[in-house]
Residue, then its C-alpha position, 0 to 999 in steps of 0.5 A: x338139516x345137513x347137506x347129505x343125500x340121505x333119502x328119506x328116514x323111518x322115525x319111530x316115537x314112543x312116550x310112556x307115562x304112568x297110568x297110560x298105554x304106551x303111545x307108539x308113533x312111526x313117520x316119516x322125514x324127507x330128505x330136503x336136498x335135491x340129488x338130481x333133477x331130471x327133465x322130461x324130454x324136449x322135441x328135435x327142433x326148435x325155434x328162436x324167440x317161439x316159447x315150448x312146453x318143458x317139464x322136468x322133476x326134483x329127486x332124492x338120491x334113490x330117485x323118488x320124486x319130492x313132493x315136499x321140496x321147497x325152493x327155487x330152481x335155476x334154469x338156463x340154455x347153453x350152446x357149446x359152453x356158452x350161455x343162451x338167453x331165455x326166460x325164465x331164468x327161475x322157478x320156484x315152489x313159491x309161484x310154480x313148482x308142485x310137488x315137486x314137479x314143473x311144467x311150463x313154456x320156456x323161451x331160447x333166443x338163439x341159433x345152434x345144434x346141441x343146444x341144452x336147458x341146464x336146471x341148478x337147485x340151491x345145492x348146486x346139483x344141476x341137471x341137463x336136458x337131451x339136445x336140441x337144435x335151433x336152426x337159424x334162419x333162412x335168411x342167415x344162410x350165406x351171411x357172412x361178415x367181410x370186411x370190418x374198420x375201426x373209425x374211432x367209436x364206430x365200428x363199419x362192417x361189410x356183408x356179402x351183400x350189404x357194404x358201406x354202412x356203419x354200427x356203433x358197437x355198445x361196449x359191454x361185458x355182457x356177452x349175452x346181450x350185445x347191441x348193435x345200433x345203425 
């Protein structure tokens, strides 16, 4: 075991004993370090919260698919360097990853452009899905936030239609999750 992308090896073993042919045996060692994972591709448009089929594969460092991998893969969405919620977060040869290949639905809750699936293997090495979008919804258009008061743990907030009502905003360093309660 090391942490180089070596690709995989030819061996060769050969075994003498007096009294026999000699034995000659070539094989085989995969290289068991993900150098790149490449996603299958990821149609145009998206929607928020609605599941979509995504497939993607671990490779060596020449490329070659691998069967014999063994691990978790990390997944994750980002819009503009930040963090999109989804699920799932994980996939593992344990419940879903076969021979080195997965596919299954995946879930972005979120609106933008630009927006990509990042996939992490346990040595770090990540790979990116080709962007998609998310458009937001056609209620969104024209919402705008126009006022906003501090009234001591209340947080009252004016829209461009909606005023005078007041939210309790839940302190949370989480930015991926914020509660808002009316």
């Amino acid at each position: 075991e090391d942490v180089l992308f070596d690709g995989n090896t030819a061996v060769t073993i050969t075994a003498t004993a007096s009294g026999f042919s000699p034995g000659v045996r070539t094989f085989t060692v995969y290289d068991n370090d993900v150098h790149h994972i490449v996603f299958g591709a990821i149609g145009t448009n998206q929607t928020s919260g609605v599941p979509f089929r995504l497939s993607f594969t671990v490779r060596d460092v020449n490329d070659s698919l691998m069967h014999f991998f063994r691990g978790a893969i990390a997944l994750g969405a980002v819009h503009e360097g930040v963090a999109l919620p989804m699920s799932p977060t994980s996939v593992s040869t344990s419940n879903s990853i076969v021979r080195g290949s997965w596919s299954g639905n995946v879930t972005v809750n979120g609106w933008g452009t630009n927006i990509q699936l990042v996939a992490t293997a346990p040595s770090g090495m990540t790979g990116l899905s080709n962007p998609f979008d998310i458009p937001a919804p056609a209620w969104l258009t024209g919402f705008r936030i126009t006022g906003i008061e501090l009234l001591g743990p209340d947080v009252r907030l004016s829209f461009n239609s909606i005023t005078g009502r007041t939210y309790q905003v839940e302190v949370s360093t989480n930015l991926s999750s914020p509660a808002w309660y009316p």
